[in-house]
N, CA, C and O atoms as a DFTB+ gen file, in Angstrom:
552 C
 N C O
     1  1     105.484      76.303     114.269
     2  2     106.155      77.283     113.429
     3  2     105.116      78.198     112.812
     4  3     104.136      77.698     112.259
     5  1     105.254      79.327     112.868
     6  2     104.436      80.593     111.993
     7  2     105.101      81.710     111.964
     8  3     106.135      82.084     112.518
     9  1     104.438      82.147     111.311
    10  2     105.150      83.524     110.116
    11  2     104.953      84.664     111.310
    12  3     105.934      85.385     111.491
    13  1     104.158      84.826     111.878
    14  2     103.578      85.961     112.956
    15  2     103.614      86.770     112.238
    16  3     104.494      87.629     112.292
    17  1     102.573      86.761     111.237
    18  2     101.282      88.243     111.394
    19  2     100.996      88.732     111.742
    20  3     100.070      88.519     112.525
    21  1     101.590      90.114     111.474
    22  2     100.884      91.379     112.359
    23  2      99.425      91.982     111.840
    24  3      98.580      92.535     112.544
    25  1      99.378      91.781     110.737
    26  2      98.115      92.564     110.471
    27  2      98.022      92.630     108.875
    28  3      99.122      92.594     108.323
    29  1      97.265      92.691     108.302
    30  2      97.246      93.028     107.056
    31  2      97.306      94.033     106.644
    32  3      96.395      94.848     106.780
    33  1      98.376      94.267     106.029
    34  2      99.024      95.389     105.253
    35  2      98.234      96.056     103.914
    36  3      98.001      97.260     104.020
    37  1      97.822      95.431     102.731
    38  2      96.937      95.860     102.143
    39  2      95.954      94.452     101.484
    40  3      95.630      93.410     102.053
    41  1      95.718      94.844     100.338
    42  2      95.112      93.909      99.521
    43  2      95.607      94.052      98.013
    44  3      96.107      95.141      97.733
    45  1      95.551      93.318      97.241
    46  2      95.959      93.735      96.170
    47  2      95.043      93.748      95.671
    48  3      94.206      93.221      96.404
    49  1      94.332      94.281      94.125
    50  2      93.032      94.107      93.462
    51  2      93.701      94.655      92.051
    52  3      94.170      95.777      91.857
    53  1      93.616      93.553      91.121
    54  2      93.859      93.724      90.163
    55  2      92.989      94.293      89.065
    56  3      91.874      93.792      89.213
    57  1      92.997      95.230      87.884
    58  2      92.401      96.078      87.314
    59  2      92.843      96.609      86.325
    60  3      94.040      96.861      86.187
    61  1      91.802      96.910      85.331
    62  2      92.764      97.023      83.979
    63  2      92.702      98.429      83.621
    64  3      92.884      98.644      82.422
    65  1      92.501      99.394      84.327
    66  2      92.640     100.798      84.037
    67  2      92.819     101.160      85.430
    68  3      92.166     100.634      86.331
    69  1      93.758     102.113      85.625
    70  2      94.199     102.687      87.030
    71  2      93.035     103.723      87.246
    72  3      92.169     103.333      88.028
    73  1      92.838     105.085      86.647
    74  2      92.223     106.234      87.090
    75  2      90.757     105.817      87.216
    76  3      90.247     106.343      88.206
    77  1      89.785     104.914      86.416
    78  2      88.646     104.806      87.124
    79  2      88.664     104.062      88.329
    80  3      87.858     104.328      89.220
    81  1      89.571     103.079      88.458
    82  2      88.924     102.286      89.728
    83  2      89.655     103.478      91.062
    84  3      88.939     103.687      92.041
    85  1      90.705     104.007      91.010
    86  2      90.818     105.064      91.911
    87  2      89.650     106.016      92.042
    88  3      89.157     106.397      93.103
    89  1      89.237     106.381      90.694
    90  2      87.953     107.074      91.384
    91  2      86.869     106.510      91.661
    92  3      85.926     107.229      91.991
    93  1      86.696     105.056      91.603
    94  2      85.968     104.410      92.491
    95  2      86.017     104.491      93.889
    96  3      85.148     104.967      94.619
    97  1      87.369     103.867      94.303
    98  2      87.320     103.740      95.582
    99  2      87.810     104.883      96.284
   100  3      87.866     104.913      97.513
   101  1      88.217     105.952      95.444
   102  2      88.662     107.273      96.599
   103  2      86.891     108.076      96.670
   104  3      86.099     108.420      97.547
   105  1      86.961     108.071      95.224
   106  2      85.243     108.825      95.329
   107  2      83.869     108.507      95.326
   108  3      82.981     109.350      95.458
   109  1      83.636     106.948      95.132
   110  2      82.678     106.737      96.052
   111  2      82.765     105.670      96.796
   112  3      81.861     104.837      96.873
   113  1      83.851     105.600      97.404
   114  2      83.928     104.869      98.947
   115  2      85.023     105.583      99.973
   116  3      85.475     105.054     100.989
   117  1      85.374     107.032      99.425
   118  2      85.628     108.042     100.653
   119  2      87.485     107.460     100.976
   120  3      88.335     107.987     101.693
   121  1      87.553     106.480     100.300
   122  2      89.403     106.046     100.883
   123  2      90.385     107.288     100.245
   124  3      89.976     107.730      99.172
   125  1      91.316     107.745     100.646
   126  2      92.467     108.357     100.370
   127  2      93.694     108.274      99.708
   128  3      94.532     107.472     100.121
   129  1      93.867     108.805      98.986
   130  2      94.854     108.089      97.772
   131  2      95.722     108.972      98.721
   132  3      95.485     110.057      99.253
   133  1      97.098     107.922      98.765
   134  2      97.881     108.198      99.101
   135  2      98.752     108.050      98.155
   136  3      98.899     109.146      97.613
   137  1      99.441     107.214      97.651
   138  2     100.406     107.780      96.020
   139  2      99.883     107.182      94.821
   140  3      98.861     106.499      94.892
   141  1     100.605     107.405      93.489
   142  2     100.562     106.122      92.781
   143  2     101.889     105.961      92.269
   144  3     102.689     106.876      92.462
   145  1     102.241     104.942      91.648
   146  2     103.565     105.413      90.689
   147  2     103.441     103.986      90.135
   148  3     102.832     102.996      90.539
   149  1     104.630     104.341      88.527
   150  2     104.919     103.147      87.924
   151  2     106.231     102.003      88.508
   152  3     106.943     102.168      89.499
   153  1     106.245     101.094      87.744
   154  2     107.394     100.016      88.668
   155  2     107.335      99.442      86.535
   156  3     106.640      98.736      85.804
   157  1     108.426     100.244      86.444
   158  2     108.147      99.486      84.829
   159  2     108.859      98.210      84.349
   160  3     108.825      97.675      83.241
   161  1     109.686      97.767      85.771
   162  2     110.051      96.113      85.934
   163  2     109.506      95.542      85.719
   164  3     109.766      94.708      84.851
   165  1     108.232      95.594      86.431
   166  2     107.271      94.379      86.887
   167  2     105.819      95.040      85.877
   168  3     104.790      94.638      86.420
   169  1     105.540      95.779      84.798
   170  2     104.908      95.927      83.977
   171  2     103.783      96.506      84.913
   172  3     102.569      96.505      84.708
   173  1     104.385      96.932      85.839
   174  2     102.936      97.292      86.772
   175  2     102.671      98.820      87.162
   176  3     103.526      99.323      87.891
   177  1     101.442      99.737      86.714
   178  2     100.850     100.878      87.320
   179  2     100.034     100.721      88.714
   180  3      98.990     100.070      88.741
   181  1     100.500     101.278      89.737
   182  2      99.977     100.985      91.142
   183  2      99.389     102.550      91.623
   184  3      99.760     103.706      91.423
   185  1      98.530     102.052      92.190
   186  2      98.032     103.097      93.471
   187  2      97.401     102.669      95.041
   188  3      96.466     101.875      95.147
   189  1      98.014     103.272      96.142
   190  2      97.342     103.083      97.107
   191  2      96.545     104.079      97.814
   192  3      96.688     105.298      97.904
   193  1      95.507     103.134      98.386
   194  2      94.406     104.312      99.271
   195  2      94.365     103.622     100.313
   196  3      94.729     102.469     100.544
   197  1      93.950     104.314     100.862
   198  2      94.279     103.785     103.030
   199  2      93.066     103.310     103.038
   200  3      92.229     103.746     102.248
   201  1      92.767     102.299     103.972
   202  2      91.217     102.249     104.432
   203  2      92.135     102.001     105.995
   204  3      93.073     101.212     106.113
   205  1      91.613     102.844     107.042
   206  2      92.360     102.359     108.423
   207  2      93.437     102.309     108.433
   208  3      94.116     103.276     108.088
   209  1      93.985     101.116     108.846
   210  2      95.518     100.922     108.554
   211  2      96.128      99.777     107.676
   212  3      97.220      99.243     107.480
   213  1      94.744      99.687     107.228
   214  2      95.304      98.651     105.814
   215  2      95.214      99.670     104.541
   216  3      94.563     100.711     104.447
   217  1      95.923      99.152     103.759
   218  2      96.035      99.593     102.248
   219  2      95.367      98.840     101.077
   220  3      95.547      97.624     101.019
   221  1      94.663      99.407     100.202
   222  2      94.282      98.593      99.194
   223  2      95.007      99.450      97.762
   224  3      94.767     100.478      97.128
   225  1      95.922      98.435      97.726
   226  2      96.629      98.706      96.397
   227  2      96.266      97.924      94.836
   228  3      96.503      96.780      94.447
   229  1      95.451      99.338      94.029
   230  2      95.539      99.238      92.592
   231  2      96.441      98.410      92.006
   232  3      97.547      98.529      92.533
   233  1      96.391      97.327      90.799
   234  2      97.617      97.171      90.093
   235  2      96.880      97.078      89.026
   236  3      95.838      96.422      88.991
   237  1      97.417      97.810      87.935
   238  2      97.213      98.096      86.422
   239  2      98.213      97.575      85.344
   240  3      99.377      97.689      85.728
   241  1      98.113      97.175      84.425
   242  2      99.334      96.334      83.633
   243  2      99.840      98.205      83.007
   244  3      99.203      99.243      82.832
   245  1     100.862      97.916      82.896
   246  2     101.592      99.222      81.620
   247  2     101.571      98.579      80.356
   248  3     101.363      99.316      79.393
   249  1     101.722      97.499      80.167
   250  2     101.673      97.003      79.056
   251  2     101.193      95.484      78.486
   252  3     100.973      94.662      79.376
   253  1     101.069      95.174      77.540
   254  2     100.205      93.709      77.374
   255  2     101.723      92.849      77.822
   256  3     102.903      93.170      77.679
   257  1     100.958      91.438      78.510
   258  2     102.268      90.699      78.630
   259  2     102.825      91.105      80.386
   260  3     104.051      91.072      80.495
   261  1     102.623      91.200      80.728
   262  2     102.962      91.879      82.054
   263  2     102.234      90.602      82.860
   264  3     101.301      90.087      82.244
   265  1     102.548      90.057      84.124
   266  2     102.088      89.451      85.316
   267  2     100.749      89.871      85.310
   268  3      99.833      89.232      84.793
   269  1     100.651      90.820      85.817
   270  2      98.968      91.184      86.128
   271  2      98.371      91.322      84.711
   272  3      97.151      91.492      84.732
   273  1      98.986      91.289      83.366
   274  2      97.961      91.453      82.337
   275  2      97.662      90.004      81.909
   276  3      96.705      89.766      81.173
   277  1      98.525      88.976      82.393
   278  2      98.130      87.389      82.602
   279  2      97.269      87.274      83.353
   280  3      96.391      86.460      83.065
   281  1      97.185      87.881      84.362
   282  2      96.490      87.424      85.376
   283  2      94.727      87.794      85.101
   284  3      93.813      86.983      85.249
   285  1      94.581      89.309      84.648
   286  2      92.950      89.695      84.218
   287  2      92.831      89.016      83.146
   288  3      91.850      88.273      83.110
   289  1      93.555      89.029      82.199
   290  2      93.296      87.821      80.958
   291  2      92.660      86.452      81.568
   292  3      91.498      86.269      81.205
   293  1      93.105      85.638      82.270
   294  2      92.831      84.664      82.734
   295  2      91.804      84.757      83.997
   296  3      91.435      83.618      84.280
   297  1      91.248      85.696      84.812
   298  2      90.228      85.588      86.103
   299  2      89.578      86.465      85.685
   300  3      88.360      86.286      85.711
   301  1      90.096      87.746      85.138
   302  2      89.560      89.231      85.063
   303  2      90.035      89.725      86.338
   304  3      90.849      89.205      87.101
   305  1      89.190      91.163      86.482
   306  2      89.462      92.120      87.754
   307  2      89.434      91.467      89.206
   308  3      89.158      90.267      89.217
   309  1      89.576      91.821      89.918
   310  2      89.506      91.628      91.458
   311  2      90.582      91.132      92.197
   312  3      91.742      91.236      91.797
   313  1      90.206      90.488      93.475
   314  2      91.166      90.620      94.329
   315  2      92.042      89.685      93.569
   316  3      91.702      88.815      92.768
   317  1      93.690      90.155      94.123
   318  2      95.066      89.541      93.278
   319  2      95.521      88.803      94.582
   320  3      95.482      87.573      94.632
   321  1      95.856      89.390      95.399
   322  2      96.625      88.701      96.733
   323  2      96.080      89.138      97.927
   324  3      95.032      89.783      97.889
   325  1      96.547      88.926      98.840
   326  2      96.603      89.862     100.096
   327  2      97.740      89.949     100.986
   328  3      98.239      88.834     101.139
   329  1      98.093      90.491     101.367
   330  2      99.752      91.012     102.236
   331  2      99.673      91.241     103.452
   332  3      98.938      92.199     103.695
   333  1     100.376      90.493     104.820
   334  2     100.403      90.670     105.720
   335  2     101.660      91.030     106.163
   336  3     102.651      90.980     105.434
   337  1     101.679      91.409     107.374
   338  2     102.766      92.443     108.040
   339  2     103.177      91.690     108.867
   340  3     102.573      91.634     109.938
   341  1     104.622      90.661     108.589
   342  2     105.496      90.289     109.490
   343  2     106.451      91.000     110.418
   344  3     106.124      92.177     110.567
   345  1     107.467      90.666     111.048
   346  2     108.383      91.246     111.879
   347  2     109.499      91.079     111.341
   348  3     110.266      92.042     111.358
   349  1     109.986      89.671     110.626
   350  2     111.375      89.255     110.453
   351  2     110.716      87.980     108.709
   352  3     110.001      86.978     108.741
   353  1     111.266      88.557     107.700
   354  2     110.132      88.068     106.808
   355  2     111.290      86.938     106.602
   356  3     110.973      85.781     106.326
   357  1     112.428      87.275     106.727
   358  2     113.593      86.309     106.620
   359  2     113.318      84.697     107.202
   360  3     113.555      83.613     106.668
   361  1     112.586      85.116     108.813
   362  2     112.713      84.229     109.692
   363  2     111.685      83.351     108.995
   364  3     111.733      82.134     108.821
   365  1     110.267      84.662     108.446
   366  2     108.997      84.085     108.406
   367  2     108.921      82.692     107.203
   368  3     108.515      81.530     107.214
   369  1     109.572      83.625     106.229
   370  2     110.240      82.591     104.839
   371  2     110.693      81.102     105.103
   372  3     110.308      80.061     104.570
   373  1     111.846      81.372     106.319
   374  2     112.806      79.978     106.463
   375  2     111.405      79.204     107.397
   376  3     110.896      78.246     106.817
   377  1     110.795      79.591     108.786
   378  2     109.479      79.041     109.133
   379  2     108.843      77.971     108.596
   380  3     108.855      76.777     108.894
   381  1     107.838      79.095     107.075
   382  2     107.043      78.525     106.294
   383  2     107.525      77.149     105.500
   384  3     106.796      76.222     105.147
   385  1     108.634      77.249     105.360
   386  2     109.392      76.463     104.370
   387  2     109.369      75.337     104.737
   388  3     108.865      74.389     104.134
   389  1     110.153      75.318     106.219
   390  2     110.372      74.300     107.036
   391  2     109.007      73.554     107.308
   392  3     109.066      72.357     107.590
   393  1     107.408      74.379     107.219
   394  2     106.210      73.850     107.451
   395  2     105.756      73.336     106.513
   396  3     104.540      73.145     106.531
   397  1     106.550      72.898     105.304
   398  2     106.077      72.352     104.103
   399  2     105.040      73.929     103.175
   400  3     104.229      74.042     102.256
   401  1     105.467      74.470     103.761
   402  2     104.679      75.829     103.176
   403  2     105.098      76.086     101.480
   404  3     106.217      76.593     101.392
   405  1     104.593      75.902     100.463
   406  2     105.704      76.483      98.872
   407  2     105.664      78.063      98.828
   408  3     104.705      78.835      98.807
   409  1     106.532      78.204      98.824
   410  2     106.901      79.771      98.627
   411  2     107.590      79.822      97.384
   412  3     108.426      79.061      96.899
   413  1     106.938      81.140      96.858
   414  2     107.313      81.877      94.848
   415  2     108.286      82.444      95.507
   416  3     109.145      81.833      94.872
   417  1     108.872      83.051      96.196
   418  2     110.211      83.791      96.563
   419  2     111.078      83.152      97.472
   420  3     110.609      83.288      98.602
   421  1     112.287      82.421      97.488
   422  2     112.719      81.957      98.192
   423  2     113.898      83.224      99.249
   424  3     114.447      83.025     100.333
   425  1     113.918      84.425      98.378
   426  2     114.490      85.495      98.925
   427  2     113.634      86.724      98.502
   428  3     113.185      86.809      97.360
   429  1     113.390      87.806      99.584
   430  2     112.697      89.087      99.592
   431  2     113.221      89.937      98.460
   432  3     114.414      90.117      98.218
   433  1     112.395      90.342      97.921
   434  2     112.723      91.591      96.764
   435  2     111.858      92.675      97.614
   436  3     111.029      92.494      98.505
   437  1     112.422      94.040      96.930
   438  2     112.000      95.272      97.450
   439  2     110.450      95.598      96.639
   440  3     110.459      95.910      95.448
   441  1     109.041      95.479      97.481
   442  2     108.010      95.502      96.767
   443  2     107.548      97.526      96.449
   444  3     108.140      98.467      96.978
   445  1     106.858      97.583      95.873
   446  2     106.013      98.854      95.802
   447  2     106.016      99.930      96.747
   448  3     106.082     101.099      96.366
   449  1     105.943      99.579      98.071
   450  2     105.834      99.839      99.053
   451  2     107.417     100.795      99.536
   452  3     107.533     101.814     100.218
   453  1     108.574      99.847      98.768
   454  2     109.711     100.055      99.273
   455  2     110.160      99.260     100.421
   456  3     110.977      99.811     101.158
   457  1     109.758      97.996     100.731
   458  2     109.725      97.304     101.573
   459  2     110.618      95.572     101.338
   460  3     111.019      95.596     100.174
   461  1     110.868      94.735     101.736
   462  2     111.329      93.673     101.514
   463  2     110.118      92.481     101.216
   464  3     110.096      91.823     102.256
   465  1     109.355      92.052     100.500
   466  2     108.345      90.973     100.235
   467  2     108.688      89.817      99.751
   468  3     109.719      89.722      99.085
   469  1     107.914      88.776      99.992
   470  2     107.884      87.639      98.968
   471  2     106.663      87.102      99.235
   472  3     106.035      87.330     100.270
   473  1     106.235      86.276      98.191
   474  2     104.933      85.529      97.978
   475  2     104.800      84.020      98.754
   476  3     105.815      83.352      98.950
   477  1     103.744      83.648      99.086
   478  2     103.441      82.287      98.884
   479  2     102.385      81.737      97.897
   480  3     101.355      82.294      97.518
   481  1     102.851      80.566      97.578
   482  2     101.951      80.131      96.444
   483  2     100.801      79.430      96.679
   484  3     100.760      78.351      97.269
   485  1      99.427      80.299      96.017
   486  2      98.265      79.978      96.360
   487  2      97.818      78.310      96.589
   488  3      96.938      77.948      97.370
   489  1      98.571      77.472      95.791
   490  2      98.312      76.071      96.293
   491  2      98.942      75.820      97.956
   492  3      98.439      74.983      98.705
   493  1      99.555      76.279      98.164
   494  2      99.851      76.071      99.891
   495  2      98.822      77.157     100.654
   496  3      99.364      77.555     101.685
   497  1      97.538      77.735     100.458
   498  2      97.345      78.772     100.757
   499  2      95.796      78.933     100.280
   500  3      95.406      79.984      99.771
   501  1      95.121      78.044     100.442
   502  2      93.852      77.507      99.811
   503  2      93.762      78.322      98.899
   504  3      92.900      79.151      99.192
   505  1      94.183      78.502      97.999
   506  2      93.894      78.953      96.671
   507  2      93.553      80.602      96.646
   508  3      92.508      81.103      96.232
   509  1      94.990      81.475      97.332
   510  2      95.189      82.626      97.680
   511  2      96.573      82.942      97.556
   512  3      97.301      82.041      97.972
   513  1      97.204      84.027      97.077
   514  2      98.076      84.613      96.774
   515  2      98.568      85.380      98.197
   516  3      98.153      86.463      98.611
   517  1      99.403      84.649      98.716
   518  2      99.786      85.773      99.896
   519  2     101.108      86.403      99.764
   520  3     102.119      85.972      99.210
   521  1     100.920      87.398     100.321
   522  2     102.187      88.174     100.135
   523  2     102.700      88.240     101.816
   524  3     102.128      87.955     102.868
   525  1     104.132      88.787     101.471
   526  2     104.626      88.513     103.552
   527  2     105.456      90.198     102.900
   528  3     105.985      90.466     101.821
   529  1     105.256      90.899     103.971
   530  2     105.721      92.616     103.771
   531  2     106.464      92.636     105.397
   532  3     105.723      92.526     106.375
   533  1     107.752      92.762     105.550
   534  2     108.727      93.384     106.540
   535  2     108.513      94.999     106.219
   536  3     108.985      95.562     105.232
   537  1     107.637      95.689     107.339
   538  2     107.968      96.960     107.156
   539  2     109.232      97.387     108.248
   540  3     109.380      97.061     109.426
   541  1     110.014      98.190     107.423
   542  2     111.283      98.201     108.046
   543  2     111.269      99.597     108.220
   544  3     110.573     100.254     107.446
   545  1     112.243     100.460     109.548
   546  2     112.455     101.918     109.713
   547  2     113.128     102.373     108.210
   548  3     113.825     101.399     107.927
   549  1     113.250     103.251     107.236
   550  2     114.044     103.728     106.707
   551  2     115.597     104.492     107.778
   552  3     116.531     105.049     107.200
């Protein structure tokens, strides 16, 4: 049983101010900002920049108390997860499950992206945050 990974979709990297680390990595490491926007659900300011055909997506807290403002509180900055590009995240979900896999989402929510995601939990996952991304046609 496996999830079939297509590829990694982005990275996440957590950070406690959006506009410098964008002008980190757009201006001195040449990546391309492609949007940003808020998600004021999930307490989160995002931006992505392309590297190839992966994405490395910013996440900034909007406010104290937020997921990611737990999260730099407790590790600080850097990498948050990483996200790979399934086919059928439905299938990939029921799969993992069945492989003794623990999964934080037992059903896909619509991530950042505009896409269907859910997590697995870094204890099934040597101590890594994965994310599973169905990119779907609009």
């Amino acid at each position: 049983m496996s999830a079939e990974a297509k590829r990694i979709q982005h990275l996440g990297i957590a950070v406690r101010e959006l506009e410098p680390a964008i002008a980190f990595y757009r201006d001195q490491l040449g990546l391309p900002l492609v949007e940003t926007k808020e998600m004021p659900d999930r307490g989160l300011n995002v931006a992505f920049l392309r590297a190839g055909e992966t994405l490395v997506e910013l996440l900034a807290p909007l406010h104290e108390g937020s997921e990611i403002s737990k999260f730099l509180d407790k590790r600080g900055e850097g990498i948050h997860h990483i996200c790979f590009d399934v086919p059928d995240i439905l299938k990939s979900l029921d799969e993992l499950q069945k492989g003794g896999v623990r999964v934080i989402n037992k059903e896909p929510s619509i991530g950042a992206e505009g896409y269907p995601v859910a997590f697995l939990h870094p204890k099934s996952c040597n101590g890594v945050l994965v994310e599973l991304l169905e990119e779907r046609s609009p």
